[in-house]
C-alpha positions in Angstrom: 0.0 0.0 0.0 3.1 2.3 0.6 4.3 1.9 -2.9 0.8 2.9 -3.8 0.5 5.8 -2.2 4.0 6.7 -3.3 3.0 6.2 -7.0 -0.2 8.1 -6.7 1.7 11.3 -5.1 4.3 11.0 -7.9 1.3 11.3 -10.6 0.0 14.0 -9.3 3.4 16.1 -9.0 3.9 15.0 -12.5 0.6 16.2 -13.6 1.0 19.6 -11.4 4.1 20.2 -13.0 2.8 19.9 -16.6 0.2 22.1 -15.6 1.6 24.9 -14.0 5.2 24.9 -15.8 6.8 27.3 -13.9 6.6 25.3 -10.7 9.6 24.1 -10.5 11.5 20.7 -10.1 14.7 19.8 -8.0 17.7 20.3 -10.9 15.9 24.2 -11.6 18.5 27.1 -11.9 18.0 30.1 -9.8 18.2 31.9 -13.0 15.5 29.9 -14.5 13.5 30.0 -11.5 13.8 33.5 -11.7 13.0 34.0 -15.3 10.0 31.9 -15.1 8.5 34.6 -11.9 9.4 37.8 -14.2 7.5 36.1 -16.9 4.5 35.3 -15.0 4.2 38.4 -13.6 4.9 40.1 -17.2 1.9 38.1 -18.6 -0.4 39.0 -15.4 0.3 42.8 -16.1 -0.3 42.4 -20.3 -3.6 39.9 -19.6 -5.3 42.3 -17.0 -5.9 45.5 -18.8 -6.6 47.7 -15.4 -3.1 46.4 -14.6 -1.7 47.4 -18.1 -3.8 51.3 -17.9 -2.3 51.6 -14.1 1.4 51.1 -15.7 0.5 53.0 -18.5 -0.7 56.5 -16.5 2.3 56.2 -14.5 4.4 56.1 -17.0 2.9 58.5 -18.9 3.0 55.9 -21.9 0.2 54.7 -24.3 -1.7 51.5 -23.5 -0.1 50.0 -26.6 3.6 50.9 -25.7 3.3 49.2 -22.7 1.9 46.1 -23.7 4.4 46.0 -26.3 7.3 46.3 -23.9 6.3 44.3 -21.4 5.5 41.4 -24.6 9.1 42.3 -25.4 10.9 41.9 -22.2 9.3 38.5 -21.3 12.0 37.3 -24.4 14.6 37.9 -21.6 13.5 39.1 -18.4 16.4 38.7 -16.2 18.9 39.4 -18.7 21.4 36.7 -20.9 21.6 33.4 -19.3 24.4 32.6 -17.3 27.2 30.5 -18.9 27.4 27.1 -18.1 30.6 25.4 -16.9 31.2 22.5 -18.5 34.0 20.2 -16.7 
């Protein structure tokens, strides 16, 4: 019954996961974790359109500008990734 258990918690981490992609698993990157947070939150701002006018009075920018810069950033948000060291 253990084993069961076990498999049945393992399924639904798996299916969680390719749900809700930016979760997370054990070999994930700080950088990656980070890039998939700024990228959530980029597409909350762009797919809530009181978010997107709030950003864009404050700025002083059009509606349109914004949207397009915040679709622009989520290519990189935190920047090039970091090399990798190969050994």
């Amino acid at each position: 019954q253990s084993s069961e258990l076990r498999y049945t918690a393992n399924t639904q981490l798996e299916h969680l996961h390719a749900r809700y992609t930016g979760t997370g698993h054990a070999d994930l990157s700080k950088y990656d974790w980070l890039t998939h947070q700024h990228r959530d939150t980029l597409a909350s701002i762009v797919g809530h359109p009181t978010l997107t006018s709030f950003l864009a009075i404050a700025d002083g920018e059009a509606i349109g500008r914004v949207k397009f810069e915040m679709t622009e950033r989520m290519l990189q948000p935190c920047g090039p990734p970091p090399r990798k060291d190969d050994d």
